[in-house]
Structure formats: structure tokens, C-alpha cells
C-alpha positions in Angstrom: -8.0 -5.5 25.6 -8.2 -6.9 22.5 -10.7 -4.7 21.1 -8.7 -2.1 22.1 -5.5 -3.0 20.9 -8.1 -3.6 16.9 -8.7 0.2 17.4 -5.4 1.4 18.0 -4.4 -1.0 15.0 -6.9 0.1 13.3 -6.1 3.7 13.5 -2.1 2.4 12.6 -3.6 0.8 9.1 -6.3 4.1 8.4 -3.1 6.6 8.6 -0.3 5.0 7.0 -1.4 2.7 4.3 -1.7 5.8 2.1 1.3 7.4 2.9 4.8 6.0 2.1 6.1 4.9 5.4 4.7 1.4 5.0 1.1 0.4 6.9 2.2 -3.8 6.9 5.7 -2.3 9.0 4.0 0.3 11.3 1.4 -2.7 12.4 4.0 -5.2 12.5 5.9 -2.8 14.6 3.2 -1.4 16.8 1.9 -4.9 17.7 5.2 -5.5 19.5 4.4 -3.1 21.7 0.8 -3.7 22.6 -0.3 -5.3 26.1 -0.2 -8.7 23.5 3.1 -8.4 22.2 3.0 -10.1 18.9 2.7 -10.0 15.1 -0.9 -9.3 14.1 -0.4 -11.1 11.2 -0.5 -11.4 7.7 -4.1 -12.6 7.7 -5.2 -9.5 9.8 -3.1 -7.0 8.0 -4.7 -8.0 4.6 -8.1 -7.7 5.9 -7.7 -4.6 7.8 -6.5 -3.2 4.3 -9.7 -3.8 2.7 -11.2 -0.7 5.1 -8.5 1.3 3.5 -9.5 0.6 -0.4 -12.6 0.8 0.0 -11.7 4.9 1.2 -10.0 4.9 -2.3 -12.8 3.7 -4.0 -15.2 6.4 -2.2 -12.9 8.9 -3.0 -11.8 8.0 -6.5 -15.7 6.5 -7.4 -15.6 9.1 -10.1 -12.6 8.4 -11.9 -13.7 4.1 -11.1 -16.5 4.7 -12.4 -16.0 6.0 -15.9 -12.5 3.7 -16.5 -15.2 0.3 -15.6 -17.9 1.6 -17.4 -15.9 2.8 -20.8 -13.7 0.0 -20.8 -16.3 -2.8 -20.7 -18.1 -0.6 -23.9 -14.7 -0.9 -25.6 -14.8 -4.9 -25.6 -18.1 -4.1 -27.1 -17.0 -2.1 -29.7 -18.8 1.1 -28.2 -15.9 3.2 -27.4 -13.0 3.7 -29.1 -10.0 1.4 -27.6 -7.8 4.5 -27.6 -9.7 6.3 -25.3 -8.1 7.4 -22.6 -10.4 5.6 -19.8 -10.2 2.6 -21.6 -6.0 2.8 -21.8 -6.2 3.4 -17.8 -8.2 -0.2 -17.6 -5.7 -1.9 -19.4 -3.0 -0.4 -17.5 -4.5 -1.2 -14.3 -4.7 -4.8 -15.3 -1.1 -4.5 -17.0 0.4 -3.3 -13.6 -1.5 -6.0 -11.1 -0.3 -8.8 -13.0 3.1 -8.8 -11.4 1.9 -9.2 -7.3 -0.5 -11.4 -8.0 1.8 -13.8 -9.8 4.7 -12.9 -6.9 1.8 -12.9 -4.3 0.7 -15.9 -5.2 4.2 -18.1 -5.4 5.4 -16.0 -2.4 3.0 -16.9 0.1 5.3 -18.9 2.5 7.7 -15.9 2.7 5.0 -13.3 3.3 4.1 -15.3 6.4 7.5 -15.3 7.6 10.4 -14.2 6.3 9.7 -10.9 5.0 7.8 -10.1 8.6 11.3 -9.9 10.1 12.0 -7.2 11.6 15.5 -6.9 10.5 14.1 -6.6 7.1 11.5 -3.9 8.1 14.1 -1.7 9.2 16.4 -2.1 6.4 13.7 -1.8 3.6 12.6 1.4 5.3 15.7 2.9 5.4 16.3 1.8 1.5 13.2 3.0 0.2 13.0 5.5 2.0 16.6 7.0 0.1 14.9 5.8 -3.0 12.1 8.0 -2.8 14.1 11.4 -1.5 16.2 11.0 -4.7 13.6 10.3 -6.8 11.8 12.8 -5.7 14.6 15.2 -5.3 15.6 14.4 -9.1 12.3 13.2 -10.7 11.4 15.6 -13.9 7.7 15.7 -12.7 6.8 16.7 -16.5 4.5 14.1 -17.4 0.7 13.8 -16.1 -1.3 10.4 -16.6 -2.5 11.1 -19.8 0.8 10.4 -20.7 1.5 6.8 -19.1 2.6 4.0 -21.6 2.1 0.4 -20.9 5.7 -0.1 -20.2 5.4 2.2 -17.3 2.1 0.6 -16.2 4.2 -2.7 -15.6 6.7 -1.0 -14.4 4.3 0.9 -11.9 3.4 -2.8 -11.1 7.1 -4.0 -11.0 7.6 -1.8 -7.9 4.1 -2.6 -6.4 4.9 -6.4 -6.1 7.8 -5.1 -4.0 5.6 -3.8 -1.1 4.7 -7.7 -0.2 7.4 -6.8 1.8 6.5 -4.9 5.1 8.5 -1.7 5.4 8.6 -1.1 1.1 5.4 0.8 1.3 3.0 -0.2 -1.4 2.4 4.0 -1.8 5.6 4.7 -1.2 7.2 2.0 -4.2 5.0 3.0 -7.0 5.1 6.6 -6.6 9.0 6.3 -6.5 8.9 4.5 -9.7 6.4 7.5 -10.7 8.4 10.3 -9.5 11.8 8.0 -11.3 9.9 7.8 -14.4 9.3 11.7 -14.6 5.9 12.0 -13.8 4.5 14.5 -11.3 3.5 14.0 -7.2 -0.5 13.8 -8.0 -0.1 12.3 -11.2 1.9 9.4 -9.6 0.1 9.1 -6.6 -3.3 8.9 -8.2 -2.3 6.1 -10.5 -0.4 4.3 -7.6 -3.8 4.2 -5.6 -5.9 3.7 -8.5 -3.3 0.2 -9.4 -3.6 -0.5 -5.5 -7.5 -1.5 -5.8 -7.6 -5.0 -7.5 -4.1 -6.0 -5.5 -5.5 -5.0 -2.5 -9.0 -6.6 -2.6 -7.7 -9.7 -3.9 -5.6 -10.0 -1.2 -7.9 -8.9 1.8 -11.0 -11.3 0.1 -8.4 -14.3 -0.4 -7.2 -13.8 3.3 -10.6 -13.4 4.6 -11.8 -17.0 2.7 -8.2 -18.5 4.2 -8.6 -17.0 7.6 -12.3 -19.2 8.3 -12.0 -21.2 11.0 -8.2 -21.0 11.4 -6.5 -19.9 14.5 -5.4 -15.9 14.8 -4.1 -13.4 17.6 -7.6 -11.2 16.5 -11.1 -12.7 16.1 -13.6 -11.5 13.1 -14.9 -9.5 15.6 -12.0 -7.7 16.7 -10.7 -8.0 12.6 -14.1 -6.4 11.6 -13.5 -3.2 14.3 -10.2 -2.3 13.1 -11.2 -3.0 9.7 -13.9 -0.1 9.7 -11.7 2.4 12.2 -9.0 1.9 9.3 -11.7 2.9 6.5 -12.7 6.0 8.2 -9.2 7.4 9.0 -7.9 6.3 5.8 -10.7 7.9 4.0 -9.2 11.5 5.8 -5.8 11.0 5.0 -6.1 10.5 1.0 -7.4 13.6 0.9 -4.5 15.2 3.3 -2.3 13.7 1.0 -3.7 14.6 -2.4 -4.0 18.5 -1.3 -0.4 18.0 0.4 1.5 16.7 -2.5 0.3 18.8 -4.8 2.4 21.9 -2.9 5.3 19.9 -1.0 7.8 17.6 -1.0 8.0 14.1 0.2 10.9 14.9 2.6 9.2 14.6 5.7 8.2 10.9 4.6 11.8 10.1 4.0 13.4 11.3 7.5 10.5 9.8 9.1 11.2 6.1 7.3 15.3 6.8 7.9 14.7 8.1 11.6 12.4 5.2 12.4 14.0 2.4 10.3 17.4 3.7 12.4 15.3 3.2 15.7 14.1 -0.3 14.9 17.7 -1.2 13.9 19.0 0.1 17.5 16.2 -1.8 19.3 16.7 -5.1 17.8 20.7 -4.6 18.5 19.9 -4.2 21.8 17.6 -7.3 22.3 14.4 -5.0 23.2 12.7 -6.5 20.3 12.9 -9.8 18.4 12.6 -10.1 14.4 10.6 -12.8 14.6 
């Protein structure tokens, strides 16, 4: 059953670590409700993540590509350090300095306190307002040629946030995106795009931590969900790319209000525990 219960998780990780309903929450929730009844983890939720980014960087190898290759020629005087590749490097560096540095001193809360369930639901619910009215009152004038450093760590201000489960890693810096006047695509590409070196660092720091210590998944079973969740995930960044460019992120909002509602009704009733 356990390599059953890595697929199904799996599959959880693939189609919702891109949208903005919150990948960490939907496994922490879904685990309760598999044949083993627990938390998968931290550990395994990290890992599983690395399938996912490495979707992004199939998808995006283009736009990686030329931002690694021009900005390293920049330091080397070969480019001009205004060029717009080379601006996007900084800025991806700009914007992952703030999770690494919370990530890092946060550690002892990302294990347990922010995998409460009480604070799953109410951070879905939250965000999930957050994003309907920025969305619903974001400009959506400005493309990424027209990010500014300041909005880069600001981009990374709300991605540090998604150390929570239920914030939505997606979901947080597109908000910000959408709040700062910038359109869907525009926002969403940089958000995934900032995601990479967060998300790697995170999965490969777990992965050395996880050696030898004691988990509700093997590396085996880790390893299977880890490759389900790149496949699916790979599908579902281009869904949402072609979506987003013609509609609304309102179904994502009543689906984080309509669930986070659920979980709050289930834990008030005693079906599930927060911890």
C-alpha cells in the first residue's frame, strides 16, 4: 500500500504545486485520509517537489538557459549588465534571499507548527481572498521587462510566505504580481522562474537530511512519487500558462475558500486532528 498511497501523492504534488491552491496543504490534507493516516512529511514533501521543478526547468529551459548563460558573461564583462537576461539573474537571486534566510531559522516550525491543520485552513481561506482581490483589482499593465528590484524582493517577500502549507508558493507570488500591477503570464512566469533555486535547495537539503533517518515513505516509495509528480506537473504548467492568459483566477479562489471552509468543519467536528 505504500507505493500506492507515493502514486496517489504523487499525482496530489504533480497537479497542484503549480496552481495556487497550495501542493504542501493538499498532501498534508490527503495523507489524512489514506489507508496510513498521517502527515507525509516535511522531508517527503520537499523531495517530491523536486519532480515538479525540474517540469519548470523542461519547460522554461529556454528562458534558463539564456538568463545563466548571459548573466555569467556579464561578471565577465561580455554582456552588458543592463541587459535584460542579466537583470532577471539578479532578480532571481534578489527574490530567493528572503526563504532561504526564513527557511533556514524556521526550520523547527516548518516541522510542526505551520503543518497544523488549523493553520492550513485559515491560510487557505486568507490567501485565497488575497488573490481574488488582487486579481479582481490588479492593473495587469506591466510585463517583466518592466520588474524593478524592489518588486523582485518583494516577489520574494511573499514567496517566503509559502513555508507555510496552505499559502501556496504560486499562489503568494503571483498575488504580489497581480498587487503590484503586472499581468497573469507576466506574474506567473516570474513566480515559477524565482521558485527554481528555493525549491531545489530545499528538496537537495531535505534529501541530504533525510539519509538514514526514520520517515512514513522510503527512498523508494519517495523516488515513485517524486517522478509521477514530474510528469503531471510537467502537464499542468502548460494548462496553466494557456489558461491564464484568457481567464481569471476565480475558480482557484472558491476552490481554496470552499475547501479551507471544509477542513475548518472537519476539524470542529473531531474527524480530523491538526496535528
Amino acid at each position: 500500500m505504500s507505493f500506492v498511497e507515493a502514486i496517489i501523492l504523487g499525482l496530489v504534488q504533480g497537479l497542484t504545486e503549480f496552481l495556487p491552491i497550495s501542493s504542501s496543504a493538499h498532501l498534508r490534507i490527503v495523507g489524512e485520509f489514506l489507508p496510513s493516516a498521517t502527515d507525509p512529511g516535511a522531508t517527503f514533501t520537499a523531495i517530491t517537489q523536486l519532480g515538479t521543478e525540474l517540469a519548470v526547468l523542461i519547460y522554461f529551459w529556454g528562458d534558463i538557459k539564456r538568463i545563466i548563460v548571459k548573466w555569467v558573461a556579464a561578471l565577465g564583462g561580455r554582456v552588458p549588465k543592463n541587459d535584460p537576461d542579466v537583470r532577471m539573474g539578479w532578480l532571481i537571486i534578489i527574490g530567493s534571499v528572503p526563504i532561504v534566510v526564513a527557511g533556514y531559522l524556521a526550520q523547527e516550525y516548518i516541522r510542526s507548527v505551520f503543518r497544523s491543520l488549523w493553520l492550513v485552513a485559515i491560510v487557505l481561506i486568507v490567501f485565497g481572498i488575497l488573490l481574488g482581490l488582487a486579481d479582481l483589482f490588479g492593473r495587469r499593465t506591466r510585463e517583466l521587462k518592466d520588474l524593478t528590484y524592489p518588486h523582485g524582493l518583494y516577489y520574494g517577500l511573499a514567496q517566503m510566505l509559502a513555508l507555510i502549507p496552505g499559502v501556496s508558493r504560486s499562489g503568494a507570488t503571483t498575488t504580489m504580481g497581480l498587487a503590484l500591477g503586472y499581468t497573469r503570464p507576466a506574474a506567473a512566469r516570474y513566480a515559477f522562474l524565482l521558485a527554481i533555486p528555493a525549491v531545489f535547495g530545499s528538496g537537495l537539503y531535505e534529501l541530504v537530511q533525510g539519509i538514514g533517518e526514520p520517515s512514513v515513505y522510503g527512498p523508494l516509495e519517495t523516488l515513485v512519487a517524486t517522478v509521477v509528480a514530474f510528469g503531471v506537473g510537467l502537464a499542468v504548467i502548460a494548462f496553466l500558462m494557456n489558461y491564464i492568459s484568457k481567464r481569471s483566477f476565480l475558480p482557484f479562489v472558491i476552490y481554496r475558500l470552499v475547501l479551507g471552509g471544509a477542513l475548518l468543519v472537519l476539524l470542529g467536528a473531531g474527524v480530523l486532528q491538526p496535528l
